[in-house]
Structures are given as structure tokens and as C-alpha cells.
N, C-alpha and C positions, 0 to 999 in steps of 0.2 A: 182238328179241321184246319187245313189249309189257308191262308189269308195270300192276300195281295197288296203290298206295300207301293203306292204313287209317287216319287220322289220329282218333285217340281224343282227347276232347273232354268234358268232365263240367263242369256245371255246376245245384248247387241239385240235385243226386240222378238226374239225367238224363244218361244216355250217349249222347254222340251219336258215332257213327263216319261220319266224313267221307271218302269216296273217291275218289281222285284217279289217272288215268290209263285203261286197259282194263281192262272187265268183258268177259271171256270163261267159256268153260267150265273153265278150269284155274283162272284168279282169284276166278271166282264159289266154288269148290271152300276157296279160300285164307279168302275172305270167310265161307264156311256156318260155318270151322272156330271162325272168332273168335268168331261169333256163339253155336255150341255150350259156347266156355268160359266165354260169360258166367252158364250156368247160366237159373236161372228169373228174373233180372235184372229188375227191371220198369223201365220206360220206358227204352227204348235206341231211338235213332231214329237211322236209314239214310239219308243225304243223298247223293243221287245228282246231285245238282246241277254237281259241278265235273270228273264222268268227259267221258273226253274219245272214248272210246266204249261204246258198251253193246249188245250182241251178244244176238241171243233165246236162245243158247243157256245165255244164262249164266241166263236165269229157270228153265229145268226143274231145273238142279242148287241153285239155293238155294230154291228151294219143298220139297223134298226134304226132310222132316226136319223141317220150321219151320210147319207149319201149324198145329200148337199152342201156336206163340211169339203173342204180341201186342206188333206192331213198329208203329212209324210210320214212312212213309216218305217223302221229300221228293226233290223235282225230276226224279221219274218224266216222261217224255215219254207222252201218251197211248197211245201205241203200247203202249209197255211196262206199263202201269198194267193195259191189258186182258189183255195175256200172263199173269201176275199170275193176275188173276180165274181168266182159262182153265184155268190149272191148280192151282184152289180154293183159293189164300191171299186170305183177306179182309185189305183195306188196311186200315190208318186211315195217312191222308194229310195228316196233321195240322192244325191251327188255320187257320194262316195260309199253306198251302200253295194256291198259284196253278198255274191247269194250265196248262201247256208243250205247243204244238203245231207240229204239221210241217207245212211248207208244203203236203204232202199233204191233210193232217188237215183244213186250211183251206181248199183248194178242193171237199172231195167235202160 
């Protein structure tokens, strides 16, 4: 079975959790929890850039509870940015965030 690795990362007042491995629905569940202790934390940013899968089901369990947080989030694949929207967490997708496309995404 698949795990999800949290790699916590501060720098200059900003949290960044870095994850690494599968986001599923049991992981994403793992992930809401961390994100719940950090309290009303301001700038904490979610880099999805190094998971090595990301699963839609893992969006309906972390929208869940968080749509009052203000996250940034980085290395979202389009796919998932719009799952996101659909079930109403507005991104901020930070600065210097570049969008990532699927070979799908790029022919239609």
C-alpha cells in the first residue's frame, strides 16, 4: 500500500508542506489532519509537485473543512486545479506557479 510522506519546510514565516508519494482518500484524510493543527496559520503552502500520484478522490476529502483556510497551492496538474474550483475552494496558486498539463489537456 501506498503511503504519503508530509515534508514540513519553514522559511521567513511561511509553511510549506511538501508531499511526497500517494494522495488518496485515506492520505488526503492524513493531510486535512495536519493541516487542521496548524490552526489559523497564515501562509502555509501545499506543493503537490513531487507526489507521484494524485487521485480525484483525494480532492472531495481535503476541500472538506478547508474552505475557510487561505492556502496556496503549487504543482496542481490542470485536471486537479479544476476539481478544486468544482467543489468551491478558491486557489491562490501562488507567484511563480507554472501550470502543468496532460498530454490530454494539450490536445483537446
Amino acid at each position: 500500500m501506498a503511503g504519503l510522506e508530509i515534508h514540513r519546510e519553514e522559511f521567513r514565516g511561511r509553511l510549506t508542506l511538501r508531499l511526497e508519494g500517494t494522495l488518496d482518500g485515506r492520505t488526503a484524510l492524513q493531510l486535512r489532519r495536519s493541516l487542521e493543527e496548524l490552526g489559523s496559520r497564515e501562509e502555509v503552502v501545499v506543493d503537490f509537485t513531487h507526489l507521484r500520484e494524485f487521485r480525484d478522490t483525494a480532492v472531495g476529502v481535503l476541500t472538506h473543512g478547508l474552505r475557510d483556510r487561505k492556502l496556496e497551492f503549487r504543482g496542481l496538474a490542470g485536471h486537479h486545479e479544476r476539481m478544486f474550483r468544482y467543489f468551491g475552494l478558491s486557489l491562490d496558486l501562488g507567484p511563480t506557479s507554472q501550470a502543468w498539463y496532460s498530454p490530454e489537456e494539450l490536445l483537446s
